[in-house]
C-alpha positions in Angstrom: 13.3 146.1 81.6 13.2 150.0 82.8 16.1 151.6 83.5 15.6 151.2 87.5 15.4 147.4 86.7 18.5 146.9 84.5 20.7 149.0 87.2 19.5 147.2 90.1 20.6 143.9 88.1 24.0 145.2 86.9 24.3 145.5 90.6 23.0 142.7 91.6 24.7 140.7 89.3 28.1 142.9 90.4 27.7 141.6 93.7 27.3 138.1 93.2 30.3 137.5 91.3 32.3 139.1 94.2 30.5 136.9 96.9 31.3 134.1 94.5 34.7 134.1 94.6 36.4 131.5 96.8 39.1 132.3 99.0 41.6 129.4 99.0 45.1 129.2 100.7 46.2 130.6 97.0 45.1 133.8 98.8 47.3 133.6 101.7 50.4 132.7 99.8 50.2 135.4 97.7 49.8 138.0 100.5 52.9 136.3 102.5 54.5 136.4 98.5 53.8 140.4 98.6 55.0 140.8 102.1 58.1 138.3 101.9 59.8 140.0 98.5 62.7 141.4 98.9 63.3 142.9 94.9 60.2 145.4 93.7 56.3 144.8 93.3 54.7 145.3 90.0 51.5 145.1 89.1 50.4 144.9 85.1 47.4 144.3 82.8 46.1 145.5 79.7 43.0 147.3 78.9 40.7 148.2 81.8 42.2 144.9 84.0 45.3 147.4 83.5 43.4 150.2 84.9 42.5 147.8 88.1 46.4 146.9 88.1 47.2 151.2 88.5 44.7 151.2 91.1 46.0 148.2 92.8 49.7 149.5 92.7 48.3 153.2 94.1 46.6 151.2 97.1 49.6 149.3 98.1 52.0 152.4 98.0 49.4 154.0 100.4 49.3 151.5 102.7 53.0 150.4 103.1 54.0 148.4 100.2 56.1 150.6 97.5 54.2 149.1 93.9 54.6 150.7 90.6 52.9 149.6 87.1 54.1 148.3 84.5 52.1 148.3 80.8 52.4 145.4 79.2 52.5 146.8 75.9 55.6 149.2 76.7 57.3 146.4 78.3 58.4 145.2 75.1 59.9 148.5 74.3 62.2 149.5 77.3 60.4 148.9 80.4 61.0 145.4 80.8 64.1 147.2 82.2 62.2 147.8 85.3 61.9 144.1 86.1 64.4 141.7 88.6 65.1 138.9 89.4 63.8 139.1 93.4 60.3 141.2 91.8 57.0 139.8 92.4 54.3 140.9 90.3 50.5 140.6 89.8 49.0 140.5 86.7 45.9 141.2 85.7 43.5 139.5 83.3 40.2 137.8 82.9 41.0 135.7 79.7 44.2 135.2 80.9 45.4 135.0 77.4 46.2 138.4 76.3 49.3 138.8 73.9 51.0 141.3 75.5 50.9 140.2 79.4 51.9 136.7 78.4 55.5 137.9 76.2 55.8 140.4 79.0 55.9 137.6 81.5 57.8 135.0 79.2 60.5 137.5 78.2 60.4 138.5 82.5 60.9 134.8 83.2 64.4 134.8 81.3 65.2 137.5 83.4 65.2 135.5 86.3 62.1 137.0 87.1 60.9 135.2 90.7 57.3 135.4 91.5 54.1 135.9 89.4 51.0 135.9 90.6 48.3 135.3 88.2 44.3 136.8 88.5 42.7 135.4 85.7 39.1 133.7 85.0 38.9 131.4 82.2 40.1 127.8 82.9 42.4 127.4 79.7 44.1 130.6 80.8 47.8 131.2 79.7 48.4 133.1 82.9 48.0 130.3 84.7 51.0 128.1 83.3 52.9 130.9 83.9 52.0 131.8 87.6 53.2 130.7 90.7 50.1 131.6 92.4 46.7 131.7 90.6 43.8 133.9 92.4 40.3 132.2 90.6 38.2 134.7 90.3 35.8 132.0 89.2 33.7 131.7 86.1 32.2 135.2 85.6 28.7 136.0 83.5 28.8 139.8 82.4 25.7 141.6 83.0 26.4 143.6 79.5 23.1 142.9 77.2 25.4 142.0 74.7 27.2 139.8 77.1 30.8 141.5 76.0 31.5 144.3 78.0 34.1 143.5 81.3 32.1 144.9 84.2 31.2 141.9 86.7 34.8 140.7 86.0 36.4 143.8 86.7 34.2 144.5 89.5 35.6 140.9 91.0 39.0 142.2 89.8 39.1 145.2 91.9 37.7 143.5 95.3 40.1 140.7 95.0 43.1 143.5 94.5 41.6 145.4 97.7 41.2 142.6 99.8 45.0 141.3 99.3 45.9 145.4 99.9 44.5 145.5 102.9 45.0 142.0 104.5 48.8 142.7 103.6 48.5 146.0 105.7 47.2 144.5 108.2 49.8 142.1 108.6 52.3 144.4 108.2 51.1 146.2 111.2 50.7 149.7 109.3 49.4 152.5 111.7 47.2 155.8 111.0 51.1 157.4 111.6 52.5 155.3 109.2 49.8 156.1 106.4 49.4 160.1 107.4 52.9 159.7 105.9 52.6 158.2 102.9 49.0 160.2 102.2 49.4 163.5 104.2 47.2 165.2 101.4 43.6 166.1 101.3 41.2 164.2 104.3 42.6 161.5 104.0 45.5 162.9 105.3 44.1 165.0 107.9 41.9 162.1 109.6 45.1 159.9 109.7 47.3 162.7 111.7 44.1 163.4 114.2 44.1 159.6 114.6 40.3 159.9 113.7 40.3 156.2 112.3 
């Protein structure tokens, strides 16, 4: 395969997992879940589902939903501290099964820790049983040659976490005004106060 070939299948491949993910009511609740809680939302996952989890939180502050991150792995140190009991939070992982997202949200549950919403792959997932709301992202083939390397899965990761940042915008009713204030910086800033949207 030439180099032209094996990117236009990465891509290819990219895509389809994205346009194979199905959109159940699971969707909807954990939009209304997002818009309806009344404590903090949190976002987490470890490795580069964690970096997805950042983005995620970054996106939601920007369009009307205050977010911040939490990583799993200092959790256990201190900044489980940062969780309550009225929080919702997303977590992030394909396996659903990694150590440190699961005693994160064990130790968050005796807490009192409310809502957790679960994006995860793999049917025996962990993160399901703990989850109030599971978002499938489907069974998930990674175009990796050596079949190991989380791109497709990541790929669906980040689409599914846009997708729920902006329908939750959406419904919040959040004008160019309203995001020219929370991102007055660089052109995105300047295209929301000249209403150029």
């Amino acid at each position: 395969m030439t180099i032209q070939q094996r990117i236009r299948d990465v891509l290819a491949r990219e895509a389809s997992a994205i346009n194979s993910v199905q959109v159940t009511a699971e969707y909807e609740k954990a939009v209304l879940a997002l818009r309806d809680c009344t404590g903090k939302v949190l976002t987490t996952g470890m490795g580069k589902a964690g970096h997805v989890a950042r983005k995620f939180s970054a996106t939601l502050c920007s369009t009307g939903t205050p977010a911040a991150y939490v990583h799993p792995g200092e959790a256990a140190h201190g900044d489980l501290g940062l969780v309550g009991r009225d929080d919702c939070i997303i977590a992030f992982s394909t396996s659903g099964k990694t150590n440190e997202i699961i005693e994160m949200l064990t130790l968050g549950r005796h807490l009192g820790l409310e809502t957790i919403i679960g994006i995860t792959s793999h049917p025996d997932s962990q993160l399901r049983e703990l989850s109030d709301i599971i978002l499938d992202m489907g069974v998930i083939e990674e175009p990796c040659p050596l079949g190991l390397t989380p791109t497709a899965s990541i790929a669906v990761m980040l689409a599914i976490s846009d997708a729920i940042a902006l329908a939750l915008m959406e419904l919040k009713g959040v004008t160019a005004h309203d995001y020219g204030l929370r991102h007055h910086g660089g052109y995105l800033g300047r295209k929301a106060r000249t209403n150029n949207v």
